[in-house]
N, C-alpha and C positions, 0 to 999 in steps of 0.2 A: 504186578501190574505191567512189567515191560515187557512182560512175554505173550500181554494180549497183543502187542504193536506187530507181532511177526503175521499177522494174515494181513496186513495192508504194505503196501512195497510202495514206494518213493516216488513214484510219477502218481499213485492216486492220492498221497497226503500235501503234495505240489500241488496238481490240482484242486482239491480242496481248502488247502490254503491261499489260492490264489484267485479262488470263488468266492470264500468268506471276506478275506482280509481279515481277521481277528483270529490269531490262536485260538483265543479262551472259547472262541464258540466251535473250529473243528476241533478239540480236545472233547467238547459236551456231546459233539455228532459223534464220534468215536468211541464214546462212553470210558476215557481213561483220565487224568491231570493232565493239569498244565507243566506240571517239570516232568513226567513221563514221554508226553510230545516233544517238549524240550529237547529231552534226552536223545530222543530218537534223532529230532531234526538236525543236532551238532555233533552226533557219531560221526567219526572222524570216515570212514566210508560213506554214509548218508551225505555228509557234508556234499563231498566233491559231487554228487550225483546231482544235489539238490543247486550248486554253484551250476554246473553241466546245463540245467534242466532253465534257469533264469538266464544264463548265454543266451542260449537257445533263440528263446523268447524275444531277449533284447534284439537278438538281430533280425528276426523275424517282423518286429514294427519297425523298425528301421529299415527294413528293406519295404516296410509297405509307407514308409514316408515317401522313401525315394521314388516310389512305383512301380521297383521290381516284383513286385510279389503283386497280385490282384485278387483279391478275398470271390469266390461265386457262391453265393446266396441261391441256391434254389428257391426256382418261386414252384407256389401249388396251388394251382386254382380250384380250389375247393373248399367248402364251407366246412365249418367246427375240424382243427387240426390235433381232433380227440385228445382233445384238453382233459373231461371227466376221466379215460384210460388213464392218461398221464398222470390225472391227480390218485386214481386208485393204487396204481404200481409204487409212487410215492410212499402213499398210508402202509402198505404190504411192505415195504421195504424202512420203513420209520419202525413198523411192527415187529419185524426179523431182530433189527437190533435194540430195541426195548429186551425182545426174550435173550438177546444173546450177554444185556448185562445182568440180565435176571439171572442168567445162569452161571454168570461169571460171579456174581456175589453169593449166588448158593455155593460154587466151590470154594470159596474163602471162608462163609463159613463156617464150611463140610472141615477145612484144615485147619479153622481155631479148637474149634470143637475135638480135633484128633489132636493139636498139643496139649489142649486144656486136659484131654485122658492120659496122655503122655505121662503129665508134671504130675497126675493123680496116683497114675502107678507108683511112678517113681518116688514120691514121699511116702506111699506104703508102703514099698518094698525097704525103703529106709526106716520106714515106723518099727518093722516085721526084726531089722538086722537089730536093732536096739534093742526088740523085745529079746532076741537071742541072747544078747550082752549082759542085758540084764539077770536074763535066767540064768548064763552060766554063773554071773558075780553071785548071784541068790546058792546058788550050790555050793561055791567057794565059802559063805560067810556059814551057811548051814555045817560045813564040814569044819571049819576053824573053829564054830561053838563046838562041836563035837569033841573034838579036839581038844580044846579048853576045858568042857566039861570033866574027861577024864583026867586032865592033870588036877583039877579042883581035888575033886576025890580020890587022886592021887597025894596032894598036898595037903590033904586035910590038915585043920590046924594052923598053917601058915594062914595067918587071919588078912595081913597086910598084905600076902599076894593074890591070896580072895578076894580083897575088897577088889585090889588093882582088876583081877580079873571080871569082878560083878561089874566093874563102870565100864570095863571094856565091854563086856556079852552086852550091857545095859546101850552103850554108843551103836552097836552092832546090832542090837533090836530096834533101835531107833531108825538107823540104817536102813534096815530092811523093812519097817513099816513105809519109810519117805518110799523104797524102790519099790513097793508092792503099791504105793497110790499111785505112782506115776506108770507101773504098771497099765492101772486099773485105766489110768487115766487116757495111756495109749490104745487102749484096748475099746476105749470107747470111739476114742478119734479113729480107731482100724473101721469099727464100726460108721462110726461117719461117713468116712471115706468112700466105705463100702457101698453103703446105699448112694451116697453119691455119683459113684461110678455107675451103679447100675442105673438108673437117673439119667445120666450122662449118657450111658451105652443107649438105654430107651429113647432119649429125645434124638438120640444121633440115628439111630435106627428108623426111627418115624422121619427126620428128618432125610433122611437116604430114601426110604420109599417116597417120599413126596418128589423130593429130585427126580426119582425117576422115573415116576407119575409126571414129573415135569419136565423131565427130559422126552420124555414118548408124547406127551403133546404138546410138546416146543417141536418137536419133528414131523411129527405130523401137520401140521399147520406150516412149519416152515416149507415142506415137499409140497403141500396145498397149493401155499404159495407163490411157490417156481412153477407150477403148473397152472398158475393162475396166470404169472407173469408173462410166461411162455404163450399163454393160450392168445392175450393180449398182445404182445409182441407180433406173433402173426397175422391179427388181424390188423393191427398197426397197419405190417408189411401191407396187406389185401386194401387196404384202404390208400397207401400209397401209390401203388400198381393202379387202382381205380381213378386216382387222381391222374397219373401220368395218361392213362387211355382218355380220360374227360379233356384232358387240355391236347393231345391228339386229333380229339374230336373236333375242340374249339377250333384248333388251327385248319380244321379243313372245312367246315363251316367257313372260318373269316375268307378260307381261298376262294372257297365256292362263290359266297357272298360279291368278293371281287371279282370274280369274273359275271355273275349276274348284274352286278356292279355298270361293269364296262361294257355289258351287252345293252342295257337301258341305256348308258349313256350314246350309245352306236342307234340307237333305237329313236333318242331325242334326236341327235343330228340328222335323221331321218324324216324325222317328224318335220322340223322345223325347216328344211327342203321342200319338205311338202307342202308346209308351208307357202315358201316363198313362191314353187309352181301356181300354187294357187291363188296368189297375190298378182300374177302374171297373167294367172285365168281371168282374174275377177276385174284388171282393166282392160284384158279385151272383152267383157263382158259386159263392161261400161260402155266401152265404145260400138258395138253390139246394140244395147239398149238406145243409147244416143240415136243409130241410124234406125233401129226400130221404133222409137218415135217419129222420126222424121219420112220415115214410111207410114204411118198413123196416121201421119199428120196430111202426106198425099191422098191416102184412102179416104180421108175425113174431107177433104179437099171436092177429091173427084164424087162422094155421097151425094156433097153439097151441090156440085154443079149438074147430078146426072148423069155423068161423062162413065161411070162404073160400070164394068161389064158383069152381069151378074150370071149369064151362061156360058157355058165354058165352050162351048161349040160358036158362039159370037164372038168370044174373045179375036181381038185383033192382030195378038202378035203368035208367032208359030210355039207350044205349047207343048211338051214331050210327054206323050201319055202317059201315067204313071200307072201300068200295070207292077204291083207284089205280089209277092208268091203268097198269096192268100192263105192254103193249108199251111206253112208254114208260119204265117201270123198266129193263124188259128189256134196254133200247137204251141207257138210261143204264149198266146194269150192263156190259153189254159193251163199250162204250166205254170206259170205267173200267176193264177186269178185274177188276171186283166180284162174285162169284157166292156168294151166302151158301149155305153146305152145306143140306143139309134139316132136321138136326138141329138148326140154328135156329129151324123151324118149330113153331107147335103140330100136336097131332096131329087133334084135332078141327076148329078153325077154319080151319086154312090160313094163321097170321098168325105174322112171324115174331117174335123178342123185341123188335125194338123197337117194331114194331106193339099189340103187347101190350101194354108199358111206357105206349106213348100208350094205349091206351084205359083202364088202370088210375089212371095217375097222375093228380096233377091237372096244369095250365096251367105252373106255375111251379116243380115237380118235374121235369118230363117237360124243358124249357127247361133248367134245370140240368144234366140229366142227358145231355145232346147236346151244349152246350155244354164240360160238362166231358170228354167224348170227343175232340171236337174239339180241345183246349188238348194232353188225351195225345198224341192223333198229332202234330201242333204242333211238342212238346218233344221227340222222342224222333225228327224226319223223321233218318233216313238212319242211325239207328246202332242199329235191327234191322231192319227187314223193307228192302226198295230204295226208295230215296225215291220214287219215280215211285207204289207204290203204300200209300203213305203220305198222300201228299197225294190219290189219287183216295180215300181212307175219309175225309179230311178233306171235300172237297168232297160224298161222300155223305151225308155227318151235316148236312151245311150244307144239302143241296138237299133232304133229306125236313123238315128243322124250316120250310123256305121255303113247302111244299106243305102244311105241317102249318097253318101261322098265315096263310097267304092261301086255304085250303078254308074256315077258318071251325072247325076242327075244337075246336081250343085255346080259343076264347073261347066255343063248347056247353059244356065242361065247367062 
């Protein structure tokens, strides 16, 4: 049994020992005893190695008390860290050494069973030397009656050395009836023996073909095996490599992310500028509205009294004609689908309401008054009229007050 401990070497029974904590259970993972492991781990070489090997160790958590040492932990961002693999290559390798004690107790025994034939020979072959022994002493007592018989008949007469010699031939037949049973008796035990060995040789025989029936698919299942492991092991690897390109990936996702990140948030400070412009707009918008009530309020006034000029050629004060490039309206309006009805129109001048509006109002009314047009379509784009022409009246308020303050019109009044 200690000669199974030589395919394992002293840094994998430290380790294992140092994973169980319990002898008695890496002894049963090893498939050998507990004073065999024993044996091995107090060999006066193993020893120091095994001393060497716990050093080691010790200083190695003591340096990671101290926090010389810093343990890295690979992380893997990926789901299932092919646990089932792991637990397969386990089972395969539980399996290798199931058949490896299977096969170490067929050799044992394959060797009881070769001394058991041993000690069988060997008391026949002694059965065999006895029976020679005996057959010579059977020749020697055969020749001494001989012998005796012709001094008998050489003596005839001598009554008293006849008798002597009858008790003698008579001890001497006795003799050799006990040596011829025991003869017989060996003879059968050779016979025992005999069948027994052959017996022995047969069971040993069928027992060697099965071994080696069982050695060819203990090897082949064991090669199965490593090609199994192997095959696993690489995909292991492919899955690891998968993992490292995934978390690659992550990271330039999270960078991207941060910089789309930081371009919304460049995008909100934008916003919220825009804001405030427009918080800027909307109380000169108010103030705007303010003087254009209080122009309302004159118009509504002068209605009252009559005093209102209602033809623009009577108008009292000097009045800047307002010729537009008309084809250009034109072409703006149609581009737009802008087409203001007629009845926007006056009837006399040919100008429509807001043409009117500007040459009525003052500078900062007229401004308000477009402006605040503008903010209604603005607030309301897409939930009445289709946004598409919502924003062309938008852009027409914007491009007649553009034509209104760079003609010059706005700073005559």
């Amino acid at each position: 049994m200690a000669k199974m401990m030589d395919k394992y070497t002293v840094i994998q029974v430290y380790e294992m020992l140092k994973a169980e904590k319990s002898p008695k259970k890496v002894a049963e993972k090893l498939g050998v005893s507990l004073a065999t492991l024993n044996a091995f781990r107090y060999d006066k070489q193993n020893k120091k190695q095994f001393d060497a090997l716990k050093k080691a160790d010790a200083k190695k958590e003591a340096d990671k008390e101290m926090g010389l040492v810093i343990e890295d932990k690979p992380v893997v961002k990926t789901v299932n860290v092919s646990k089932e693999k792991d637990k397969r290559i386990e089972e395969l390798e539980n399996q290798n050494e199931t058949l490896q004690r299977q096969i170490a107790e067929l050799e044992k025994r394959v060797k009881d069973d070769e001394v058991a034939i041993n000690d069988y020979s060997t008391r026949l072959n002694q059965y065999v030397e006895k029976h020679k022994k005996l057959d010579e002493l059977i020749s020697e007592k055969d020749d001494k009656i001989a012998e005796l018989t012709q001094k008998r008949e050489h003596n005839f007469g001598k009554s008293d050395i006849i008798e002597s010699k009858d008790k003698e031939i008579k001890q001497l037949n006795d003799t050799l009836s006990r040596k011829n049973d025991e003869i017989s008796r060996l003879k059968k035990k050779k016979d025992e023996v005999e069948v027994a060995r052959k017996k022995a040789t047969s069971e040993l025989n069928e027992r060697s073909r099965k071994y080696e029936s069982l050695m060819k698919t203990a090897t082949k299942d064991f090669e199965a095996n490593q090609k199994e492991i192997k095959a696993l092991k690489a995909k292991n690897a492919k899955h690891v490599n998968d993992a490292m390109e995934i978390d690659i990936m992550v990271r330039q996702i999270e960078s991207e992310h941060a910089e789309k990140s930081l371009e919304q948030s460049n995008r909100i400070a934008e916003l919220e500028k825009t804001v405030d412009d427009w918080k800027g707009k909307f109380y000169d918008l108010a103030n705007a509205h303010s003087a254009l009530e209080d122009e309302h309020e004159t118009l509504t006034r002068k209605l009252d009294e009559g005093s209102l000029v209602t033809n623009i050629s009577d108008f009292p004060i000097q009045i800047h004609p307002f010729t537009p490039n008309e084809a250009e309206i034109t072409e703006i309006s149609r581009n737009m689908g802008i087409n203001p009805p007629s009845h926007y129109r006056a009837k006399d001048s040919g100008m429509d309401v807001i043409q009117f509006l500007e040459s009525q109002m003052s500078a900062e009314a007229y401004k308000g008054f477009m402006i605040g047009n503008i903010l209604k379509y603005a607030t309301r784009t897409g939930r009445k009229d289709e946004e598409v022409k919502e924003l062309d009246k938008i852009i027409d308020y914007a491009q007649r007050m553009k034509e209104s303050i760079e003609s010059g019109r706005l700073n005559g009044q």
